[in-house]
N, C-alpha and C positions, 0 to 999 in steps of 0.2 A: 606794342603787341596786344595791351589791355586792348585797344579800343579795335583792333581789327576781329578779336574772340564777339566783342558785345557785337559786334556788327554782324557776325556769322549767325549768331543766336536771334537776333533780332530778323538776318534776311526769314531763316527757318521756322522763327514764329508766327512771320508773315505768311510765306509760303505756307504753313500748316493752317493758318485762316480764308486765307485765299482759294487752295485748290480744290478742299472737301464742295466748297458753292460752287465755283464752275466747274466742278463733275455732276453736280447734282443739276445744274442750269442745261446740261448736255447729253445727259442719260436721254437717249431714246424713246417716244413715245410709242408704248405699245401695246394691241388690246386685242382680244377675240371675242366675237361678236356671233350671234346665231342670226344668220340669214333664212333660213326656212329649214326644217326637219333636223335633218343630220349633215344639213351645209353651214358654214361657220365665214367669218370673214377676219382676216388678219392685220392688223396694222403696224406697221414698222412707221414710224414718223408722216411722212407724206406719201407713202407706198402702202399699196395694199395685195393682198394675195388669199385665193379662197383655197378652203379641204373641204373634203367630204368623209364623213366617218362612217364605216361599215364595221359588219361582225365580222369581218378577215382581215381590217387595217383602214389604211387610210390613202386614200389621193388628196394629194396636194397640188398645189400648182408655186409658181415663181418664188422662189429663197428667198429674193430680194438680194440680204450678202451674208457670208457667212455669223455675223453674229445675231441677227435675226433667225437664219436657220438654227441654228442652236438654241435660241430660243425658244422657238417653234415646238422643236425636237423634243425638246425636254415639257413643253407645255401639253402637248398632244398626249404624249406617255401618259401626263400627271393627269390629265382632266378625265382620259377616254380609254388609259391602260391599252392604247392600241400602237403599234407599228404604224411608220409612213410606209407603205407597201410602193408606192406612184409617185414623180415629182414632174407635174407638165411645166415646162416653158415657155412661155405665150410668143416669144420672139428672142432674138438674142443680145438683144442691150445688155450692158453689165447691168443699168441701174434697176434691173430688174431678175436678172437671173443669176448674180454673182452669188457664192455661196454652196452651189449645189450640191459639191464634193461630199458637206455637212450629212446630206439624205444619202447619196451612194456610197459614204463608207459606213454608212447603218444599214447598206441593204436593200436601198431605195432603188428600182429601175428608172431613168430620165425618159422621157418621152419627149420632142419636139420636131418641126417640119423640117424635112430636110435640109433644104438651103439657110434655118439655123445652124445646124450642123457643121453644115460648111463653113459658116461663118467664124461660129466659136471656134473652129478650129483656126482659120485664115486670119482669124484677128485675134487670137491667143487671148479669148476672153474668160475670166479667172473664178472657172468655175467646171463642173463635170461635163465633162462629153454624154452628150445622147446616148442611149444604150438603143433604143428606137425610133425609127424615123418613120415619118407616111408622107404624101402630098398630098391631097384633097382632102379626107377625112379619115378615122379611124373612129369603132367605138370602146372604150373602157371597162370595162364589168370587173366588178370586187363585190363580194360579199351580198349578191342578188342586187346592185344596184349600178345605174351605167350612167355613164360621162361621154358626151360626142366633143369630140374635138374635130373644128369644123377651120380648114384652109378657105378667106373670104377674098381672097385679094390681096396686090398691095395698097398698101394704107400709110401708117407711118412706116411700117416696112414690108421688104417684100416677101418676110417668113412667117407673116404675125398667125396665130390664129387662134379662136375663139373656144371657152369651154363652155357647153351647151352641158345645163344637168334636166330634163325633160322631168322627173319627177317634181321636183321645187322648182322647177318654172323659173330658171334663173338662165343668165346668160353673162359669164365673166370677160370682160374686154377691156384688153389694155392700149392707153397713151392713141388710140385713133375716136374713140366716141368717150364726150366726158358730158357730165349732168349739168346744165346751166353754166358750162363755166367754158369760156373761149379756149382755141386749143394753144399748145404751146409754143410761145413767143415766134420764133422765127418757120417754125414748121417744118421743124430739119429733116432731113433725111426719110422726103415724104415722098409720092406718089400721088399726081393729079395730072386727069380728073379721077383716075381707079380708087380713089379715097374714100368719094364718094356712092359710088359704086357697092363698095367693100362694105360700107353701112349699111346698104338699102336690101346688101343681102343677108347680112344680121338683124334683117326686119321682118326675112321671110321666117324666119325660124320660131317656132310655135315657144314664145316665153314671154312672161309677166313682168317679173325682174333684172335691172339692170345694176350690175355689180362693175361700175370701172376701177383699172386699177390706182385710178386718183380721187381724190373727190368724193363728195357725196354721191348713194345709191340712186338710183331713178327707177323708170319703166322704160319700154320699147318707145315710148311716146318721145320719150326725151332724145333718145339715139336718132328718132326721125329728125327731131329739132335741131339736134345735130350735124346731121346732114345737110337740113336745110342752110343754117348758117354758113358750111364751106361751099355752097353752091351759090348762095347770095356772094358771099366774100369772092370765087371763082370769076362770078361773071361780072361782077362791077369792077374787080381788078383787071380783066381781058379787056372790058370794054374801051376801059381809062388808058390801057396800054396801047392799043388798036387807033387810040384817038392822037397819039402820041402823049400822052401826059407823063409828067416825071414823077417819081413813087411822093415826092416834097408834097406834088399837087394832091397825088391819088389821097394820100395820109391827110391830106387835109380836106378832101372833098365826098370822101367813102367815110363817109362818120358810121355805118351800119346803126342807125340808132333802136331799130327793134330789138335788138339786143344788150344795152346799155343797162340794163339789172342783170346782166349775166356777170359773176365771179371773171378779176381780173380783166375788162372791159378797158378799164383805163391805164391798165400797164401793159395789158400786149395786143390792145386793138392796132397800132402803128404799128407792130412788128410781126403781127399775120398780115397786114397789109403789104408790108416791108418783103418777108416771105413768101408770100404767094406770088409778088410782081417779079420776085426772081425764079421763082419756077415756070412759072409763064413763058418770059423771055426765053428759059435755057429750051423751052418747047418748041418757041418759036422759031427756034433755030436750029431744030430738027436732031437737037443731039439727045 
């Protein structure tokens, strides 16, 4: 019995040394940042999300999940003594809008395009229903200051849509235009060529600043660059398809090399290529 006690006290002294470091290894990075005037930028680990702080509260955009929104919640109070009055949704992925409940049961009215709406509802995604919906655009005003939310197309999806702040010349855009850095691995649940498209009209729109919701900040310059990459990537994957080639050849023959100082280059240039040759195909095949 002695040595079953020392063994208990022993797992729990481990345990007591062990868990305070991998909680401390696993705490969340997270930080607010002044983007221009009274627009701020939020980070939750690898996600990002902007507010705008007015004399009658605050718009925000995407929770991310609810322990970020809580964070937020409480950060916003402490720094600006203001209400979040607005919570926009750029689109309906969880990994970006879960949490919202956090803002609506403080008060918050949800804003998002409709066919998010549908979504969150149709995919019981874990987080507040819209309170407002638009399709094309809508403008924002709190506290003498306004917010366009601008429907561009589908892109990575088909509800995404953009927050335009015209006074700080910014433009916040999620998981379809990122700054130097390739888009995400297989390029799921995209739309192309309207992807493209969807960028070139985030180009027309009078602003300085580019705030995505991954990665480093940019300018318009960079969304252009953007675009260009999945136009290069587009038409050198059609053409390789059209030639008959198999993705083995395309992956090894589509090196995209003007891009090869761009972030994540070497880990997901094969699987945008990989990506894109199966959207293509599902194209081609008229479904």
């Amino acid at each position: 019995m002695a040595w079953r006690i020392c063994a208990v006290f022993l797992t729990l002294a481990l345990g007591l040394a062990v868990h305070p470091a991998s909680a401390q290894q696993s705490a969340p990075q997270r930080a607010i940042t002044q983007i221009a005037g009274d627009l701020y930028r939020f980070q939750n680990n690898f996600h990002f999300s902007v507010f705008l702080v007015t004399e009658e509260g605050v718009i925000a955009s995407d929770p991310i999940n609810a322990e970020a929104a809580r964070w937020l919640n409480d950060e916003v109070q402490r720094r600006f003594g203001q209400p979040i009055r607005y919570v926009v949704y750029s689109h309906d992925h969880a990994d970006h809008i879960a949490g919202g409940e956090v803002f609506a049961e403080a008060g918050a009215t949800i804003i998002a395009h409709e066919r998010a709406k549908a979504a969150i509802l149709g995919e019981g995604r874990p987080t507040a229903v819209p309170d407002i919906t638009f399709t094309d655009r809508m403008s924002l005003n709190l506290g003498g200051k306004t917010v366009e939310l601008v429907h561009v197309g589908p892109n990575h999806s088909d509800n995404m849509i953009v927050m335009h702040f015209p006074a700080e010349r910014v433009v916040f855009a999620v998981d379809f235009i990122s700054v130097k850095r390739l888009p995400f691995r297989t390029l799921s649940d995209a739309y192309f060529p309207q992807w493209m498209d969807a960028i070139a009209r985030v180009e027309e729109i009078d602003f300085d600043i580019l705030a995505p919701g991954h990665g480093d900040m940019g300018t318009k310059a960079d969304a252009a660059d953007h675009r260009r990459y999945l136009e290069t990537l587009y038409d050198q994957v059609l053409a390789a398809a059209r030639a008959g080639k198999s993705v083995e050849e395309m992956k090894a023959e589509i090196t995209l090399d003007a891009y090869s100082g761009w972030q994540q280059y070497e880990a997901w240039r094969g699987e945008n290529i990989e990506g894109m040759a199966a959207h293509i195909a599902l194209h081609r095949r008229g479904n």
